[in-house]
N, C-alpha and C positions, 0 to 999 in steps of 0.2 A: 504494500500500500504506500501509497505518497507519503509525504509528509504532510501538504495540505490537506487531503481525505482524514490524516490523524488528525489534525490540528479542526476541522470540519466537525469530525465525531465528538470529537472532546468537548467544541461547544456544545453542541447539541447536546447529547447529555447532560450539562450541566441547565442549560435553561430546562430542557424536559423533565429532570428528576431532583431538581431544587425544589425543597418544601418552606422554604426557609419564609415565614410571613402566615404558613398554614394555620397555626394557633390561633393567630389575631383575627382570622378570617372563622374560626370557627365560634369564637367567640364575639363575633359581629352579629352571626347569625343568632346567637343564643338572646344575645341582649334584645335582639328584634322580635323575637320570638317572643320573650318573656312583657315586653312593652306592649304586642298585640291584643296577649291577653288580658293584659291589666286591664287594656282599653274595652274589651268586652265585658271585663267585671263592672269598669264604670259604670259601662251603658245599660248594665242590667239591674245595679243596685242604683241608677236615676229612674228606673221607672217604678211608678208609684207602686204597683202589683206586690213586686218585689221588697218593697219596703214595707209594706203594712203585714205582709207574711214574717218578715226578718222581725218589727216590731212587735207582734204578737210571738214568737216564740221569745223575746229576750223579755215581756211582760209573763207570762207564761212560768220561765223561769224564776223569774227572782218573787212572783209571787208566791210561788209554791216553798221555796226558803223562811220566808217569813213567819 
Protein backbone atom coordinates (compact mmCIF):
# COMPACT_ATOMS: atom_id res chain seq x y z
CA UNK A 1 0.00 0.00 0.00
CA UNK A 2 1.18 3.73 -0.54
CA UNK A 3 1.88 5.78 1.91
CA UNK A 4 -0.96 8.07 1.10
CA UNK A 5 -3.67 5.03 1.11
CA UNK A 6 -1.96 4.65 4.89
CA UNK A 7 -1.97 8.18 5.77
CA UNK A 8 -5.83 8.10 3.91
CA UNK A 9 -6.92 5.11 6.25
CA UNK A 10 -5.43 6.51 9.24
CA UNK A 11 -7.63 9.52 8.93
CA UNK A 12 -10.60 7.99 8.28
CA UNK A 13 -10.45 5.90 11.16
CA UNK A 14 -9.86 8.27 13.38
CA UNK A 15 -12.99 10.61 12.26
CA UNK A 16 -15.00 7.22 11.81
CA UNK A 17 -14.24 5.68 15.31
CA UNK A 18 -13.71 8.89 17.47
CA UNK A 19 -16.37 8.82 20.25
CA UNK A 20 -14.72 11.60 21.84
CA UNK A 21 -17.97 14.29 22.77
CA UNK A 22 -20.31 10.81 22.91
CA UNK A 23 -21.17 11.44 26.63
CA UNK A 24 -22.14 15.10 26.30
CA UNK A 25 -24.40 14.19 23.57
CA UNK A 26 -25.90 11.49 25.60
CA UNK A 27 -26.44 13.49 28.11
CA UNK A 28 -28.12 16.39 25.82
CA UNK A 29 -30.47 13.93 25.09
CA UNK A 30 -31.25 12.93 28.65
CA UNK A 31 -31.74 16.48 29.92
CA UNK A 32 -34.24 16.94 26.89
CA UNK A 33 -35.93 14.19 27.68
CA UNK A 34 -36.33 14.66 31.34
CA UNK A 35 -37.59 18.77 30.56
CA UNK A 36 -40.28 17.13 28.11
CA UNK A 37 -41.63 15.50 30.67
CA UNK A 38 -41.68 17.92 33.32
CA UNK A 39 -43.55 19.97 30.66
CA UNK A 40 -46.30 17.23 30.45
CA UNK A 41 -46.59 17.14 34.30
CA UNK A 42 -47.07 20.90 34.19
CA UNK A 43 -49.75 20.63 31.63
CA UNK A 44 -51.50 18.07 33.41
CA UNK A 45 -51.29 19.38 37.17
CA UNK A 46 -52.72 23.19 35.37
CA UNK A 47 -55.68 21.55 34.57
CA UNK A 48 -58.25 21.88 36.84
CA UNK A 49 -59.56 17.91 36.79
CA UNK A 50 -56.22 17.09 37.91
CA UNK A 51 -56.06 19.36 40.73
CA UNK A 52 -59.22 18.95 42.43
CA UNK A 53 -58.40 14.85 42.23
CA UNK A 54 -54.68 15.62 43.71
CA UNK A 55 -56.63 18.11 46.28
CA UNK A 56 -59.07 15.69 47.40
CA UNK A 57 -56.66 12.86 48.09
CA UNK A 58 -54.19 15.35 50.05
CA UNK A 59 -57.62 16.43 52.07
CA UNK A 60 -58.57 12.83 52.33
CA UNK A 61 -55.39 12.23 53.96
CA UNK A 62 -54.44 14.56 56.47
CA UNK A 63 -58.19 14.31 57.43
CA UNK A 64 -58.00 10.83 58.28
CA UNK A 65 -54.67 11.71 60.65
CA UNK A 66 -56.54 13.82 62.77
Amino acid sequence: MSITLVRLRRSLDRVLYDEEGASTAEYAITVLAACGFAAVLVALLASGEVRELLMGIITSALSQGA
